[in-house]
C-alpha positions as CSV (number, residue, x, y, z in Angstrom):
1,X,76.9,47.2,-10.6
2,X,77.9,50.8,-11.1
3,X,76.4,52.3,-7.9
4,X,78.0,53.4,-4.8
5,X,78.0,50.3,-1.9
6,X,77.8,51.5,2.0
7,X,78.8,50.1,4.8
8,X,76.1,49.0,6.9
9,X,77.4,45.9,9.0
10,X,80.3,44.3,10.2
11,X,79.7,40.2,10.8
12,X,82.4,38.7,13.0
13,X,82.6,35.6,9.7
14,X,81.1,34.5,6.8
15,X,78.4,32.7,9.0
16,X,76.7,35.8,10.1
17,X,77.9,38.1,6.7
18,X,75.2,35.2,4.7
19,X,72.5,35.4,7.9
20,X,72.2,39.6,7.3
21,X,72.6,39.0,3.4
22,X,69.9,36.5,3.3
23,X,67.2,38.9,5.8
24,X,68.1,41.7,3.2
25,X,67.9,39.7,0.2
26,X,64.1,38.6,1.5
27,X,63.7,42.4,1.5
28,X,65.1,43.2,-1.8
29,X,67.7,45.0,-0.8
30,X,70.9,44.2,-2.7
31,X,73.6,42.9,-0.8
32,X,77.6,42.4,-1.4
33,X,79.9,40.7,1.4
34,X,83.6,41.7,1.5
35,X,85.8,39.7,4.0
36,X,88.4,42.0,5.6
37,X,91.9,41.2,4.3
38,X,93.8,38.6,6.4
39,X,96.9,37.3,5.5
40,X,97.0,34.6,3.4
41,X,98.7,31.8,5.5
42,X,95.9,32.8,7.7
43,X,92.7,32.4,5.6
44,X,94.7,28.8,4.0
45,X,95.0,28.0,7.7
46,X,91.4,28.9,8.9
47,X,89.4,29.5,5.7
48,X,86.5,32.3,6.0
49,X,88.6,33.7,9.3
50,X,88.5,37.4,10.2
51,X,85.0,40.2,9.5
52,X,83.2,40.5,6.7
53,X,81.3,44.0,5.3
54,X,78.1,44.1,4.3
55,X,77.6,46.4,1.4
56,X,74.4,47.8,0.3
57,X,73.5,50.6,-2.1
58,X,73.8,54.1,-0.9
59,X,70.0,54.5,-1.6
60,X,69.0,51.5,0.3
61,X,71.2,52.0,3.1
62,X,69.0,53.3,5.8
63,X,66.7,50.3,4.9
64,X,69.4,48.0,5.4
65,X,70.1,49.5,8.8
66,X,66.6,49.7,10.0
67,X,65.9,46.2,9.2
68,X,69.2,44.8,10.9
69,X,68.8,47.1,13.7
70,X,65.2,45.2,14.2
71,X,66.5,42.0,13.5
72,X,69.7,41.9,16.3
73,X,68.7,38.2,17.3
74,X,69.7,37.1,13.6
């Protein structure tokens, strides 16, 4: 994937990072989840601890947001 990713959600842990990847996936919108670095001892302690970004294609992005944005229940 050579395009540039945005930003459009921070989940609070994996959990809710594959809840907004799955409504956007449903919409075709592609969809990449990076966890926020933690330290090590921490994430071997309390695997899938700390946020997660959601990552769309800039072109999608306002999409992505909209359909989030109508979705805050999720």
């Amino acid at each position: 994937m050579n395009q540039k990713m945005i930003q459009v959600y921070s989940a609070n842990g994996d959990l809710e990072a594959q809840v907004i990847k799955g409504l956007l996936e449903s919409h075709s919108i592609t969809c990449l989840l990076q966890p926020y670095a933690v330290s090590s001892l921490q994430n071997i302690l309390v695997p899938g601890m700390g946020g997660v970004r959601v990552l769309v294609p800039a072109e999608e992005a306002d999409e992505a947001k909209r359909l989030i944005g109508t979705n805050e229940h999720v």
